[in-house]
LOTORDO-595885 format. One line per 2 residues: number of its first residue (from 0); for each residue x, y, z of N, C-alpha, C. Coordinates in pm, whole numbers. Layout:
N
NUM> X:Y:Z:X:Y:Z:X:Y:Z | ...;
This chain:
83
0> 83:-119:0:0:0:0:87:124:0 | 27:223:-55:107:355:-63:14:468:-31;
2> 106:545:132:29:608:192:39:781:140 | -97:837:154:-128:934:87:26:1018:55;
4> 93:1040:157:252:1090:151:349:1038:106 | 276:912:18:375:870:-124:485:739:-53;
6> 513:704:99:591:618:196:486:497:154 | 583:382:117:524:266:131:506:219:235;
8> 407:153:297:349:58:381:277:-76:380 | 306:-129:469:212:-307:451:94:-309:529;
10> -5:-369:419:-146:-340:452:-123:-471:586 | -190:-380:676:-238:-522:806:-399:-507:805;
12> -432:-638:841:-607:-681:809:-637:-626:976 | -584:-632:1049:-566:-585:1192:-590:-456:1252;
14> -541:-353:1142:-530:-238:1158:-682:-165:1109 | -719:-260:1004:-859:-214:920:-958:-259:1032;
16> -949:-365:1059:-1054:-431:1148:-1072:-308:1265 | -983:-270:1304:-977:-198:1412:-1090:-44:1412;
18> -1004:-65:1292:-1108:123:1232:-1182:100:1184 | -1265:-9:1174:-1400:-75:1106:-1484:-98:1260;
20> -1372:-104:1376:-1486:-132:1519:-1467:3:1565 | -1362:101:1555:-1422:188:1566:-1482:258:1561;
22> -1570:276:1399:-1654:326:1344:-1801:271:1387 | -1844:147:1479:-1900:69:1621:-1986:-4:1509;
24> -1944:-85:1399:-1972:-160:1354:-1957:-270:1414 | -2084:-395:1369:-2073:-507:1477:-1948:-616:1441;
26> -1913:-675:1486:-1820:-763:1454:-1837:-883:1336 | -1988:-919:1332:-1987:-1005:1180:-1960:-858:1048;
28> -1999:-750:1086:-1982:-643:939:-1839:-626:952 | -1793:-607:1024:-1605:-602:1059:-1549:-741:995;
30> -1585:-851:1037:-1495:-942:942:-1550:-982:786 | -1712:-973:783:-1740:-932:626:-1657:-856:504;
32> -1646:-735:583:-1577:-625:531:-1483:-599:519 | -1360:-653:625:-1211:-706:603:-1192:-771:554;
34> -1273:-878:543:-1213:-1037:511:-1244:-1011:323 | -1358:-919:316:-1353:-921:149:-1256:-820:87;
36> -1218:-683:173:-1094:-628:131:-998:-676:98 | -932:-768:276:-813:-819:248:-790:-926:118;
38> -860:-966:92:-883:-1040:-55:-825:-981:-160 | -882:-873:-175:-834:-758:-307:-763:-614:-288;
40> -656:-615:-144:-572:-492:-165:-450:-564:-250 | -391:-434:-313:-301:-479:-451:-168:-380:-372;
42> -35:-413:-416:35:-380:-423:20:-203:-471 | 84:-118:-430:41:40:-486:-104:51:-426;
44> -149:13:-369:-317:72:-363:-279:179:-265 | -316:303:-316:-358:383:-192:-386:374:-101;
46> -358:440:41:-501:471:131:-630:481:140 | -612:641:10:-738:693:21:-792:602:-82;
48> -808:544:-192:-859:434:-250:-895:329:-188 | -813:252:-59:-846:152:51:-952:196:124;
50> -976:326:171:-1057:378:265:-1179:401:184 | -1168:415:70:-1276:422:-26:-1387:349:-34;
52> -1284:234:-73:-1382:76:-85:-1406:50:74 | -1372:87:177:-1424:57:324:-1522:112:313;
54> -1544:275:277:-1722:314:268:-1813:283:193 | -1789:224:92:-1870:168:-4:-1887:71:48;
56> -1871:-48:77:-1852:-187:149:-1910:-139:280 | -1934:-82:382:-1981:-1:483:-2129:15:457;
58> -2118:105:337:-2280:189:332:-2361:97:282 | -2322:-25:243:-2440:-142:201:-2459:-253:346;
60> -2382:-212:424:-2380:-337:561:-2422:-260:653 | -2377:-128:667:-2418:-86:783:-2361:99:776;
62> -2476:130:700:-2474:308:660:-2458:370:799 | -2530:318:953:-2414:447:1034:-2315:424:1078;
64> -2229:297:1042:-2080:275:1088:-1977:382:923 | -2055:360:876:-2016:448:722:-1954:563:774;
66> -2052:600:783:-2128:785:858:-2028:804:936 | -1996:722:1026:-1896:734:1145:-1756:744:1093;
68> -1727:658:1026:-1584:605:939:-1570:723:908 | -1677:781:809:-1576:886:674:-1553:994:787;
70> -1649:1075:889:-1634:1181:994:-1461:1115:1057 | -1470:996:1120:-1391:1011:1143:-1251:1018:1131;
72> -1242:965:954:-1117:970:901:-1077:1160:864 | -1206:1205:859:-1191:1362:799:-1151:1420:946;
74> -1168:1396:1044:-1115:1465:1154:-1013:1393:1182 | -940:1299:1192:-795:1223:1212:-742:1325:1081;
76> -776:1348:984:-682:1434:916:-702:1579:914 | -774:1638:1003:-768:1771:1044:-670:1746:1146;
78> -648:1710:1234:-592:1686:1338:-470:1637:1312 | -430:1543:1207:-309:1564:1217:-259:1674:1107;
80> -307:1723:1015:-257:1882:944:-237:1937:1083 | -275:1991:1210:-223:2108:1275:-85:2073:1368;
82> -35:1927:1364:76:1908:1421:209:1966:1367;
């Protein structure tokens, strides 16, 4: 995966799951929704393309863990712009 700041990184299914329960999705939509990602992240995939297909994949299982996700990825990146 290649993070928005262009630094390669390795996708963990661990890390998604995580921000899929934080967004207070139940745990069968959390491994639904990982388990069909981790399937199809590619080498080069973006973030914001990864996080993409999490809301889309989201808004058909469970539209207010969606709701939650995208707010809260848009404020994790307000927040870190002012550091």
């Amino acid at each position: 995966m290649v993070k928005l700041e262009k630094r390669g990184d390795t996708f963990r299914v661990e890390k998604l799951e995580a921000s899929i329960v934080n967004a207070g999705a139940s745990s069968e939509t959390v491994k639904k929704v990982a388990g069909s990602l981790a399937k199809n992240v590619c080498e080069g995939m973006s973030t914001l393309e990864l996080r993409n297909k999490v809301v889309a994949k989201l808004e058909k299982a469970d539209p207010k863990a969606a709701d939650t996700y995208k707010s809260y990825k848009k404020s994790s990146k307000k927040s870190s712009k002012k550091k």
